[in-house]
C-alpha positions in Angstrom: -34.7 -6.3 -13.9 -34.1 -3.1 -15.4 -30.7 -2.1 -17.0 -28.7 0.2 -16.3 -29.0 1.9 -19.6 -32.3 2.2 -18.8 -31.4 4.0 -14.9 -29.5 6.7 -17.0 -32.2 7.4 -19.3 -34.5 7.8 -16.3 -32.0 10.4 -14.3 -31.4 12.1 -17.4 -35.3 12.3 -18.8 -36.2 13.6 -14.8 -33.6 16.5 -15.3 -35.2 17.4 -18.8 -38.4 17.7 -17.7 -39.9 20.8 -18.6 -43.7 22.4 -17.6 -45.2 25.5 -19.9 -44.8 27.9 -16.8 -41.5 26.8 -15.5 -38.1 27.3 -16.8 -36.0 23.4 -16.5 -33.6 25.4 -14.0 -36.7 26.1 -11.5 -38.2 22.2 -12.5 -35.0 21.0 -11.7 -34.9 23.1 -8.2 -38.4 22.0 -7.2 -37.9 18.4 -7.9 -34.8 18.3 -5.9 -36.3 20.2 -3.0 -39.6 17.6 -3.3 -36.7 14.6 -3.5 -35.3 15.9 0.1 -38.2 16.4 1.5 -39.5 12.7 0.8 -36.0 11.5 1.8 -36.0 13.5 5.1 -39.3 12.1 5.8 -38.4 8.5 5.3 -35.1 9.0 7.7 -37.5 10.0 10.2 -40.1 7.5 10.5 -40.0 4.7 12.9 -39.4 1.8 10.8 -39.0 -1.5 12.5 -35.8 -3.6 10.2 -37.3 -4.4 7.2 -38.1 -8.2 6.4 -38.2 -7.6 2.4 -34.7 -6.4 1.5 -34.8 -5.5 -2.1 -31.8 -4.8 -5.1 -31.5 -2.5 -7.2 -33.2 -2.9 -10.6 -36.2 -5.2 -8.7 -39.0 -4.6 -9.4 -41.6 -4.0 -7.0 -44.8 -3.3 -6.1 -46.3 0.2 -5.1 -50.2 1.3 -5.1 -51.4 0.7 -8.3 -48.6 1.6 -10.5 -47.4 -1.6 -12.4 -43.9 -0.6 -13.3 -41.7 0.7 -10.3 -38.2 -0.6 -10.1 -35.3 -0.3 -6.9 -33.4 2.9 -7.9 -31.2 3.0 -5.0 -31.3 1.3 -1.3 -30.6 3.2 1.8 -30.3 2.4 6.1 -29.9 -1.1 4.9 -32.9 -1.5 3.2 -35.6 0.8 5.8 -36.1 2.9 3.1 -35.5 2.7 -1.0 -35.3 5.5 -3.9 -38.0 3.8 -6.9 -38.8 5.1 -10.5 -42.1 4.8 -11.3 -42.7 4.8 -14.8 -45.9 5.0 -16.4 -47.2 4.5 -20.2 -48.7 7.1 -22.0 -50.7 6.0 -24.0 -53.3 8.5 -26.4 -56.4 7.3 -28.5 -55.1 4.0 -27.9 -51.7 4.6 -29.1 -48.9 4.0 -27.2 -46.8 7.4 -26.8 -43.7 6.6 -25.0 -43.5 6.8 -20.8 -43.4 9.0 -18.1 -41.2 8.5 -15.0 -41.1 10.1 -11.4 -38.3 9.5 -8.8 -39.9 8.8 -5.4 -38.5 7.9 -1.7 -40.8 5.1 -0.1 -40.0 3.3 2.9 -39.9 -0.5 2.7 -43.5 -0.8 4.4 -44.9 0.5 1.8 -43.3 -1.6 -1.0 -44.5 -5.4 -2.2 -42.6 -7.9 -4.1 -43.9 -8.0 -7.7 -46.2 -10.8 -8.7 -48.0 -11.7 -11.8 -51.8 -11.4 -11.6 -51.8 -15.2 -11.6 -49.7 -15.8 -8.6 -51.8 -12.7 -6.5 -55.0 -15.2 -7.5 -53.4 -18.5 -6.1 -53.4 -18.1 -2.4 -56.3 -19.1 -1.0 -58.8 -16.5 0.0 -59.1 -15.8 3.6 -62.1 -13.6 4.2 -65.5 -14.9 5.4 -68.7 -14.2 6.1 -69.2 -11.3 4.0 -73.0 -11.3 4.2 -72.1 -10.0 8.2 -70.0 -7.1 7.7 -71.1 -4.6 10.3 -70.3 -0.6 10.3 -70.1 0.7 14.0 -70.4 4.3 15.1 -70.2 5.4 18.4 -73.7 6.4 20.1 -74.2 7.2 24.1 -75.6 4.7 26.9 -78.7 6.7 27.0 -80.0 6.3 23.8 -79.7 2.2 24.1 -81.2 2.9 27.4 -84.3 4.5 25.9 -84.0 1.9 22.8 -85.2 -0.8 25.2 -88.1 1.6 26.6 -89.8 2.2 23.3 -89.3 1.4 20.3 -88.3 -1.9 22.6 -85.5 -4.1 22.4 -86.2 -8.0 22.7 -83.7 -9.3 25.2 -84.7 -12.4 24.9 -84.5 -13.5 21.4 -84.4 -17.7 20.6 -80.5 -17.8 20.3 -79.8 -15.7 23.2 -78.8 -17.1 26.7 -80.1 -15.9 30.5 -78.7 -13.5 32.5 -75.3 -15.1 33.7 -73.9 -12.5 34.9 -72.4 -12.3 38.5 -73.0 -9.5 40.5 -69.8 -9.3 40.3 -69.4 -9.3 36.6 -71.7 -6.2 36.6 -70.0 -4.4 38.5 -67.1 -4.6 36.9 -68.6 -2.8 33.8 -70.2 -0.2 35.7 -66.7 0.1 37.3 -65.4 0.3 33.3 -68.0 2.5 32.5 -66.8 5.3 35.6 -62.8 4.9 35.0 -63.7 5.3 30.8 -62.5 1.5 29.9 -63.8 -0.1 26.8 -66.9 -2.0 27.5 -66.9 -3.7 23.7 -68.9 -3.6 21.1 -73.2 -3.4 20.8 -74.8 -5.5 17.7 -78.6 -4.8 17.2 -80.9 -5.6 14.6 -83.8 -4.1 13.3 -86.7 -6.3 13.2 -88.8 -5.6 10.1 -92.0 -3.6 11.4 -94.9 -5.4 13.3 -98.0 -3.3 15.2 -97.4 -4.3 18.9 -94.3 -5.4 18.7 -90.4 -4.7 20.0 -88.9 -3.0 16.9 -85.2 -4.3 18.0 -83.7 -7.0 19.3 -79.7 -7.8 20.7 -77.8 -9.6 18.8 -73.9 -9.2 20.7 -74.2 -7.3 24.0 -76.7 -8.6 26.4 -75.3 -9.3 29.4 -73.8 -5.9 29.3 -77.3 -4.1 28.3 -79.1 -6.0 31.4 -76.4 -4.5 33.8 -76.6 -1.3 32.3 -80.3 -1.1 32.7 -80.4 -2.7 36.1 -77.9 0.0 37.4 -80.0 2.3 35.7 -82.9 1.1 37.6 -81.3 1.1 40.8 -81.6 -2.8 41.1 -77.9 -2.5 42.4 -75.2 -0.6 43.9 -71.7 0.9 43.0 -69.8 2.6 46.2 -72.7 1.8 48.1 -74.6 3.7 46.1 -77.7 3.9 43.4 -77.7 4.9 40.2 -80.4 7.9 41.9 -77.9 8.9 44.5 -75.0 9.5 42.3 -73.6 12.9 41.8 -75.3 14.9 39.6 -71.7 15.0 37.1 -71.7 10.7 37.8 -75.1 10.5 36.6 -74.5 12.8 33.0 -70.7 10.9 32.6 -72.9 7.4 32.9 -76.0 8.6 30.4 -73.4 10.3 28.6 -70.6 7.6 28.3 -70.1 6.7 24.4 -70.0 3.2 22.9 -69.6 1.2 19.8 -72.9 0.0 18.2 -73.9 -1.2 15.1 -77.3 -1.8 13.9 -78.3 -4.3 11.5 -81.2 -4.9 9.4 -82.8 -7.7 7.4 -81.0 -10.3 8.6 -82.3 -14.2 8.1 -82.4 -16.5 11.3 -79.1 -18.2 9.3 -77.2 -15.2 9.4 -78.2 -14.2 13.3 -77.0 -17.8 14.5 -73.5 -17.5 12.3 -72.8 -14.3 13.8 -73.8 -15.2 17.4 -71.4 -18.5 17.2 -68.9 -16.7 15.4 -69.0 -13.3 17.5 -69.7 -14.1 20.7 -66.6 -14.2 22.2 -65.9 -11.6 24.6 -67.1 -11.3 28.2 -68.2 -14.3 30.1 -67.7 -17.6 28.5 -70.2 -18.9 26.7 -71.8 -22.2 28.0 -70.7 -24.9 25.3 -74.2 -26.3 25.8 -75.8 -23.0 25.0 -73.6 -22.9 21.7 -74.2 -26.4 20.5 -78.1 -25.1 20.9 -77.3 -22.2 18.9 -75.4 -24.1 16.1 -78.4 -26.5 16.1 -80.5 -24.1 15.1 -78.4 -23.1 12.8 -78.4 -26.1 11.0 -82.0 -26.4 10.7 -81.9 -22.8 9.2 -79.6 -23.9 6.7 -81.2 -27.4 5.9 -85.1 -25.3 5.4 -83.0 -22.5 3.4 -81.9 -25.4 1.1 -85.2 -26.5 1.0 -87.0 -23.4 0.0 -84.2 -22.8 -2.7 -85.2 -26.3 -4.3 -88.8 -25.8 -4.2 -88.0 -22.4 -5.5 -86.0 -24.0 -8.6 -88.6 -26.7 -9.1 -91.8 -23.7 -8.9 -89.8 -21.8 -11.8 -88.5 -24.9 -13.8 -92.3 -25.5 -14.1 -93.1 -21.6 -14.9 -90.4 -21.7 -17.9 -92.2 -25.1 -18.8 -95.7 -23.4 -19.1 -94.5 -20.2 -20.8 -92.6 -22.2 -23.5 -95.5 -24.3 -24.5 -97.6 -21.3 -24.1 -100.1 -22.3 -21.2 -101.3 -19.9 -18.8 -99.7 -19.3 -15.4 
């Protein structure tokens, strides 16, 4: 808690403040006027009623300031007046602090915690190895993806076309009224004369229809992809999705993410999934037993080099 000694010093040590080019009368004048503006600001958001109510003197947690204590509370807790005071410290030497008023609304405040007690919950995030970055590309560049360089439809893990005719039109019916049609994972194979440079990894039911509607293997309205409007025809080329592209991934990694992804659009079979996680295991079980053959080849290696034999 801070006392309130120390909330005087602070009021009083903000109205001292002095730059080189400003008089303390004009300091004074802009602080005030970048005080309301910050309070004006926070009486104007949107805030939902806040479910950390804080006291004055608590210290709290904002960015990565350490020390920022509850100055003032206001709207019943929404929105708070905090000092932030900060160290100076020069050549190592500790040269007294600086502080700064700010208005913060409570969404943007934390209860303090020791770095100890930030460490103790246990760590949520997974499978870091799979992070993807998705951009947005148009339908026609997967569509000529599949043409050449190729995309492998077909790869070990991946199920049949299951789609209904039904389901496919449905995204071709997305695709026309601009809904969502999700996310497109690919990964790039590493490079082999005579062979399809890509292959799916999330998305292949949806790629099939698009390509099949493309072909004119179907109809929407009765009609083919060929006897479309002319504007129809450039919105469906033209029509932008989220896709990601991938390289260098091991078999282990492609089953994870295909369990662990592979949840939107039509059901996946359980049967097809317990397939999937089978290989999976067997990826993981020959990965452990290269990393122990691995160990064992370079236990020997150190062996031969410390009594000096040749490799």
């Amino acid at each position: 808690m801070i006392t309130k000694q120390e909330l005087n010093f602070v009021q009083i040590n903000e109205r001292l403040k002095m730059t080189k080019k400003e008089s303390s009368q004009a300091y004074v004048r802009r602080l005030h006027s970048m005080l309301q503006s910050q309070k004006k600001e926070c009486e104007e958001m949107y805030l939902n009623e806040p479910s950390r109510i804080y006291k004055v003197g608590d210290r709290v947690q904002y960015g990565n300031w350490k020390w920022n204590h509850i100055l003032e509370a206001f709207d019943g807790g929404k929105y708070y007046k905090l000092v932030i005071i900060t160290p100076r410290v020069e050549y190592g030497k500790y040269k007294g602090e600086t502080f700064e008023i700010r208005y913060l609304p409570w969404i943007s405040l934390l209860p303090y915690r020791t770095l100890d007690q930030k460490k103790s919950p246990l760590k949520l995030i997974q499978n870091k190895d799979l992070l993807l970055n998705y951009s947005q590309r148009d339908i026609s560049g997967l569509i000529h993806m599949y043409y050449r360089p190729g995309l492998d439809l077909n790869p070990v893990y991946q199920r049949g076309n299951v789609w209904s005719q039904d389901d496919k039109v449905l995204l071709i019916d997305s695709i026309f009224k601009n809904i969502d049609i999700g996310k497109f994972t690919i990964i790039k194979r590493p490079f082999k004369e005579n062979n399809q440079t890509y292959e799916i990894l999330d998305g292949k039911q949806r790629v099939i229809t698009i390509l099949e509607f493309f072909e004119d293997r179907f109809e929407y309205f009765g009609l083919k992809f060929s006897e479309l409007h002319w504007r129809d025809q450039n919105h469906f080329e033209d029509y932008s999705i989220s896709y990601s592209e991938a390289s260098n991934l091991s078999h282990e990694q492609k089953y994870r993410y295909f369990i662990n992804l592979n949840i939107t659009g039509k059901p996946v079979d359980p049967k097809h999934l317990d397939h999937v996680r089978t290989l999976l295991s067997i990826s993981q079980k020959t990965k452990r037993i290269i990393e122990k053959e691995c160990e064992k080849i370079d236990k020997k290696c150190q062996e031969e080099i410390k009594y000096g034999k040749k490799l």
